[in-house]
C-alpha positions in Angstrom: 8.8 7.7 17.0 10.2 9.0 13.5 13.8 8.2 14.2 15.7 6.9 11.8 17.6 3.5 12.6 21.0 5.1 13.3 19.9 7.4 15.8 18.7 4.7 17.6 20.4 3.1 21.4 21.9 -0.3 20.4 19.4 -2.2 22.2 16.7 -0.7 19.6 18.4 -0.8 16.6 18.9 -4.4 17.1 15.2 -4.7 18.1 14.3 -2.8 15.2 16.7 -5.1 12.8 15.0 -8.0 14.2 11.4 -6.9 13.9 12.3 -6.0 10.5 13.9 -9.6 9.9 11.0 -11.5 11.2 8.7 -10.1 9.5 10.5 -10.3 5.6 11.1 -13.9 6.6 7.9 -14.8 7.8 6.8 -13.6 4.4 8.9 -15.8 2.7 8.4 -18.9 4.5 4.9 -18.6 3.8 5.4 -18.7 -0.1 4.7 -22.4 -1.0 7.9 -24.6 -2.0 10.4 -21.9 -0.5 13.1 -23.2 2.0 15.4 -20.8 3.6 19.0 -21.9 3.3 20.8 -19.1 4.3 20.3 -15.0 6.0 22.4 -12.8 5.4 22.7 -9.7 6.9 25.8 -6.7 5.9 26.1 -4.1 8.5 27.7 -0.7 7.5 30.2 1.5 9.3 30.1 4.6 9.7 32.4 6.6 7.5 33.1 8.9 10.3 36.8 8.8 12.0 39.8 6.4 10.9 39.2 3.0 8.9 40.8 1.2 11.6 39.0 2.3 14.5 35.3 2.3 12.1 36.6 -1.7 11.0 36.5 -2.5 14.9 33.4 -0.6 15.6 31.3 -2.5 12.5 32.7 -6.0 13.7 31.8 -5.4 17.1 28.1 -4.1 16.4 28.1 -7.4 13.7 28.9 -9.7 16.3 26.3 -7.8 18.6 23.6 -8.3 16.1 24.4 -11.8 15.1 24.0 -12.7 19.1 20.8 -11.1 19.4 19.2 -12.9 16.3 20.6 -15.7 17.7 19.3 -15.5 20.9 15.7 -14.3 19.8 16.0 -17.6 17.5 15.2 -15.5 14.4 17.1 -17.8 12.4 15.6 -21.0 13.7 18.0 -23.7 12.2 19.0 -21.4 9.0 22.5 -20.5 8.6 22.9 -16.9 10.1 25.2 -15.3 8.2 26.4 -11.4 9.3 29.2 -9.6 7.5 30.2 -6.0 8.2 31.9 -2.8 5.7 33.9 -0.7 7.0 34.4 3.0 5.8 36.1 6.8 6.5 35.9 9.6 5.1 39.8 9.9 4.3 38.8 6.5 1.6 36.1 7.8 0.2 37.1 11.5 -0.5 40.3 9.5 -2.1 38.4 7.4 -4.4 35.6 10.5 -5.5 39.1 12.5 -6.4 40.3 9.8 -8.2 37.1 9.5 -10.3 37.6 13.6 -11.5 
């Protein structure tokens, strides 16, 4: 429908994620002599509010993700790997000033 992955419910943006997952890794489990060791996947937060409160927010949607991968078994027996980065707006505007 056009939208763009963070204006998405939840439910879809994990749907979406997963979709998107499945089909890069079918594509490289079908190259000959490749094994998969290891996904990773880094979710982002949204710099929007207080680091704290966006650093709870990314682990919590992380640890969402990582049980619906899981339970959709796009993994299989690979290592599932998800990580999360936090950010505000107070940080960032800090580190552009310092950059002047």
């Amino acid at each position: 429908d056009g939208k763009q992955l963070g204006e998405l419910s939840e439910e879809k943006q994990n749907f979406e994620i997963y979709c998107r997952l499945r089909d890069a890794l079918h594509d490289v489990r079908q190259e000959i002599g490749t094994e998969l060791a290891k996904i990773s996947v880094t979710g982002y937060g949204v710099p929007v509010g207080n680091l704290k409160k966006n650093d709870t927010n990314a682990l919590i949607r992380a640890l969402k993700l990582k049980e619906y991968l899981r339970e959709n078994r796009l993994a299989g027996r690979t290592l599932l790997d998800v990580s999360w980065i936090s950010e505000d707006w107070d940080s960032i505007t800090s580190l552009v000033k310092k950059s002047d």
